[in-house]
N, C-alpha and C positions, 0 to 999 in steps of 0.2 A: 494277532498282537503278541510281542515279545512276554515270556512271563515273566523276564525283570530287567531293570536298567543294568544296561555294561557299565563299568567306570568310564569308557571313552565316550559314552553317549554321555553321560554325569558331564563331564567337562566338555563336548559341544553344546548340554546345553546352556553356558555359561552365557553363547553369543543370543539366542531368544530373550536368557535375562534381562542383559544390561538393554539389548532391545527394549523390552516391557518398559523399564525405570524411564527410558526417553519417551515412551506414549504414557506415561502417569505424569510426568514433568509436562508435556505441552498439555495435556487432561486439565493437570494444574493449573498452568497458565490463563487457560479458554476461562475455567471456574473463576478467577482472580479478574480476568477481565474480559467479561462476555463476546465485548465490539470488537474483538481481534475475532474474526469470526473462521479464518483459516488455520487456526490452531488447533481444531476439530479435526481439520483433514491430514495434519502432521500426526497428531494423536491415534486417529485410526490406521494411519499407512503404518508407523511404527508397531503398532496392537498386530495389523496384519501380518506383517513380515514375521512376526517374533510366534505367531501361531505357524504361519506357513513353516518355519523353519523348526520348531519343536513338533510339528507333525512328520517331518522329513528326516529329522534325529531318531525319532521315536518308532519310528514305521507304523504309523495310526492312517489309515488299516492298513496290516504288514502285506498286503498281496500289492505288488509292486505298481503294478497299471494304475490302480485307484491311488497307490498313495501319491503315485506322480502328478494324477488330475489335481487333489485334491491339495498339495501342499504348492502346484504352479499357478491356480485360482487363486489362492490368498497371497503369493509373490508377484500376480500379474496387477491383483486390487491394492498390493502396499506401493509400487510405484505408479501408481496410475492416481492413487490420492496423496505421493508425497509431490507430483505432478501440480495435482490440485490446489493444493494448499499453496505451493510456492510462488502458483500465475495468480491465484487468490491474493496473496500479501501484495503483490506488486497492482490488483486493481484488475486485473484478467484473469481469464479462465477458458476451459476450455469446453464445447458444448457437451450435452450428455449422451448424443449420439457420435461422438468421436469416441468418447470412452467406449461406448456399450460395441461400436463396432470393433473399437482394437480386443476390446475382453473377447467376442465373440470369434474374433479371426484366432487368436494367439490360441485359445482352449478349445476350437475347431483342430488347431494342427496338433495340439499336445496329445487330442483325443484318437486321430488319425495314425499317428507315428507310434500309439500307445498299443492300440487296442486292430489295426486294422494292419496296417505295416510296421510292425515294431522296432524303430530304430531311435536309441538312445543319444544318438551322435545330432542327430535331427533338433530332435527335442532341444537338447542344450543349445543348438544355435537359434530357435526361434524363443526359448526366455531370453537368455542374454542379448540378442540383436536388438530383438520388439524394445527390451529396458533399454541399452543403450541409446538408441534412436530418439524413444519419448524422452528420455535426460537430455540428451544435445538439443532436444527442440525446444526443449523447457528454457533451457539456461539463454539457448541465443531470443527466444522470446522475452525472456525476463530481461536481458541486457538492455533492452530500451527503456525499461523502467528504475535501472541501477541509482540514478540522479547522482551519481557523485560520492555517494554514503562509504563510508569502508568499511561496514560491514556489507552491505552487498555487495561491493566490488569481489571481500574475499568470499561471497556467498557462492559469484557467479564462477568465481575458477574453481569453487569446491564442484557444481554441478557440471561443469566441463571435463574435469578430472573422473568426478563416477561416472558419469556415461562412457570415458574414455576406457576406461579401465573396464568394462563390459567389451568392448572390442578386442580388448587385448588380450584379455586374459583366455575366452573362446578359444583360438587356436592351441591351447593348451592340453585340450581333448587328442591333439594327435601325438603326444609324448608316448603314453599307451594306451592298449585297446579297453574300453570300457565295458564293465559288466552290466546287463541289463537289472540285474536283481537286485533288491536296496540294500543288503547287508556288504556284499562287496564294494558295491560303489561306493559307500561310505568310507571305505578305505581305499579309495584312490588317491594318485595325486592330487588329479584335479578338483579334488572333493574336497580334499583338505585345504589347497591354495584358493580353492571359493572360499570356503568358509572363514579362512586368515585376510583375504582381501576383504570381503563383504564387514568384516567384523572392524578391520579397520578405518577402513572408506565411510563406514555406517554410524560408526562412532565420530569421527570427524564432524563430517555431515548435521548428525545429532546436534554437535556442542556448537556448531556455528550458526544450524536452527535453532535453538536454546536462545544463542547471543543477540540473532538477531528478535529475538521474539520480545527479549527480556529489554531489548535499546527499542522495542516498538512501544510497550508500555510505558516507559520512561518517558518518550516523546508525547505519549498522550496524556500525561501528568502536569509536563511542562505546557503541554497546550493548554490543557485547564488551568495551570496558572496565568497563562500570559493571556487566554480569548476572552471578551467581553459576553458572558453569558446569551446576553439577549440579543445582540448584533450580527456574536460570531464572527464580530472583528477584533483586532488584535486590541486589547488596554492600553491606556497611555506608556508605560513602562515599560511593556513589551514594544511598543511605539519606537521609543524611542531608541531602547536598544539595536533593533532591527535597523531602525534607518541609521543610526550613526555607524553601523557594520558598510551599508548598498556607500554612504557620503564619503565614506575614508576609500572605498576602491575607484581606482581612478577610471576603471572600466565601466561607471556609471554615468559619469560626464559625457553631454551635460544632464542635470539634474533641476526636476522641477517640484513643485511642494505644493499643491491643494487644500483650501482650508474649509471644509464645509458649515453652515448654522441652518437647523430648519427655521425656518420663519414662522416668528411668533408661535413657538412650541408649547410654550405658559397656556397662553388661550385655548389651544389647542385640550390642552390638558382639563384645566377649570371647566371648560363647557361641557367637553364629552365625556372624562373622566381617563386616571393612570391606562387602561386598560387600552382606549384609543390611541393615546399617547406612545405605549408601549409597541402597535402597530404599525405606528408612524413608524417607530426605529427600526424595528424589524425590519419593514419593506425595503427602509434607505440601506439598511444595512445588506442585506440581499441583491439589490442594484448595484451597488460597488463593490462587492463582490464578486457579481456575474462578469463587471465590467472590467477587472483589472489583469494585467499577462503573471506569469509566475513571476517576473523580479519586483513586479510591483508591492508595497508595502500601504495595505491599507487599517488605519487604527479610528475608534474610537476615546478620543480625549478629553470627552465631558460632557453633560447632561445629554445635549441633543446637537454638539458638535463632533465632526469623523474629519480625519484626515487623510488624503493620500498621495505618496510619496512616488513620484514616476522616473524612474535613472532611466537615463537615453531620451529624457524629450525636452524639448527647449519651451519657449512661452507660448509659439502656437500651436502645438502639441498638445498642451496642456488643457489651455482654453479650447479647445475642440472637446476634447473629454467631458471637461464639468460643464459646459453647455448643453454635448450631451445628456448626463448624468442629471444637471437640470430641470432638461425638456424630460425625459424620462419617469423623474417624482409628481413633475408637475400635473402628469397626462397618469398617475396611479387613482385610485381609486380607493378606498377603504370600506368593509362594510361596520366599520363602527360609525364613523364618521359622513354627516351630509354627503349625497351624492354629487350636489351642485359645490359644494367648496374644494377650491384646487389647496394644497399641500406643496408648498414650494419651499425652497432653499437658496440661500446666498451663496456666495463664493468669493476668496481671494487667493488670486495665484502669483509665490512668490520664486525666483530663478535662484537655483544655489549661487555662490559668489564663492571661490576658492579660499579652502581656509575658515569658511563660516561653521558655526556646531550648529548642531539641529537645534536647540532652544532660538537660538538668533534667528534662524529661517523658519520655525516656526511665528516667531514675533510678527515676521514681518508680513506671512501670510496671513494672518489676525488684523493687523492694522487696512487691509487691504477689502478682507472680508467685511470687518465693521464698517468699511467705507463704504462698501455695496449698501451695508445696511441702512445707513444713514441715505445713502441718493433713494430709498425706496425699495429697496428689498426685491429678488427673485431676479437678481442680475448677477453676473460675475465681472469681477476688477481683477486685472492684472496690471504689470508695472509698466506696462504698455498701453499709453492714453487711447490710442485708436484700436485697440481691441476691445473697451467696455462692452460691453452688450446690456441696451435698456431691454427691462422686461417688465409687462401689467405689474405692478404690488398686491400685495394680498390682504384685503379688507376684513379686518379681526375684530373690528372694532366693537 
């Protein structure tokens, strides 16, 4: 070990620092909100690099072979979990024997090239390829998860750009001949053009994982305000908002509107108590949930009434669904509630009409639904006479 810091190590370790501050920032983030649960993996990959890189400043331990193991081990675990974290956010990941094999293959050859055949030139193209490689594989895996957002749009050129720039930058070893020993190398070009790329790429990278970390909390803020607690379907408000967004594009034409009522919910309640009640909603809210594609818009809009909003289906589209959805409640089960009493629901389904606001289409799937209600409950009406569907009613009495 050195017996004191040069000034030139003083200012390379400026790129570990600002490292650190970006794994104390996602640290932060993960503490602020536990359910991001990949901001653990950004936090440790950042933590790791910024040790691997202050061991590689520092020459900890100054005997060359070892520092090399040892600061390519925390450079091979910071992209290998800024990897993770980033197929994490998008809902993937990657097994933990892909990892343990790449950590195994990559610090197999570091150790080979290190300690058995010593060649430095080796070395640098098996960190830098191995990184490059898992970055491109990262980002074109994540691109199927992008959905449209702009900040993953710019997330995914940021990780096409850093793994790109591990390619590029490699043949840079052949400008001049490289020392084996860490105090010269320190002072090469390529030493220095790594550590000016990495510090810039890293810093990038950082602020646009930052951004998107900081617009994932925000999203789950607004979820909490717009989701109905015990359904985990959207509240009326957020209802309505959403569907008057899908009603004004005209890429949702035609468009259809579902009105649901559980039957006779009150008795429900009074007999077996809030707790049963609360079951009921749960399950129903869980069944149209399961049932609805991503543009579909489903909400809860009052005690024990949901609605849901289908763009691209017309009126037998529709009625096939809550028929479905129906048959489905009907055949649930509850263990608060009699084994022998079925749990059924009405329905009324009403067609957009160009020009109409969702209050009005909402109207008119209510008048439709209460219609059910009145012919006897556990049917669905549409505005279509020969699609009624009779169904048993349900004896509350």
């Amino acid at each position: 070990m050195p017996a004191h810091i040069t000034p030139n190590q003083l200012i390379q370790l400026i790129i570990p620092g600002i490292t650190a501050v970006f794994a104390l920032s996602f640290a932060w983030a993960w503490v602020y909100d536990k359910r991001l649960r990949y901001l653990r993996f950004l936090a440790a990959s950042f933590g790791a690099f910024a040790l691997g890189s202050a061991v590689r400043i520092c020459h900890l331990p100054d005997e060359w072979r070892a520092n090399a193991l040892l600061s390519a081990a925390f450079y091979v675990l910071s992209i290998q979990l800024l990897a993770e974290g980033v197929l994490r956010r998008a809902g993937l990941r990657l097994r933990f024997a892909a990892h343990a094999s790449m950590f195994m293959l990559v610090m197999g050859g570091m150790y080979y090239f290190s300690y058995v055949a010593s060649n430095l030139l080796v070395r640098i193209y098996i960190l830098n390829l191995s990184a490059g490689l898992l970055m491109v594989f990262t980002a074109l895996r994540f691109r199927k998860r992008c959905r449209g957002r702009t900040i993953n749009r710019i997330l995914l050129w940021v990780l096409l750009i850093f793994g790109a720039s591990f390619f590029i930058r490699t043949p840079l070893t052949v400008i001049q001949p490289l020392p084996h020993s860490t105090a010269p190398f320190a002072q090469s070009m390529f030493w220095v053009l790594l550590q000016l790329s990495l510090a810039l790429m890293g810093a990038v990278l950082g602020l646009v994982l930052l951004a998107a970390a900081m617009s994932d909390v925000i999203d789950r803020l607004v979820l909490e305000r717009d989701l109905d607690s015990l359904t985990e379907t959207l509240n009326r408000r957020a209802f309505e908002r959403l569907a008057g967004r899908r009603v004004a594009d005209k890429r949702s034409q035609p468009l259809a509107l579902i009105a649901f009522d559980i039957d006779n919910f009150k008795s429900i309640n009074d007999r077996y108590g809030h707790a049963a009640g609360d079951a009921v909603l749960r399950q129903f809210g869980a069944i149209l949930r399961g049932a609805v594609r991503e543009k579909d818009v489903v909400g809860r809009i009052g005690g024990e009434e949901f609605v849901l909003l289908l763009p691209g289906a017309d009126g037998k589209f529709a009625y096939r669904i809550a028929e479905r959805l129906r048959t489905v409640l009907e055949s649930s089960r509850f263990d608060e509630i009699d084994a022998t009493l079925r749990v059924t629901t009405s329905a009324g389904i009403a067609r957009y009409r160009p020009g109409e606001a969702v209050a009005a289409l909402l109207a008119r799937a209510d008048q439709l639904l209460y219609a059910a209600k009145r012919a006897g409950r556990n049917r669905v009406l549409t505005e279509l006479s020969d699609q009624t569907r009779d169904a048993s009613t349900l004896d509350m009495a």
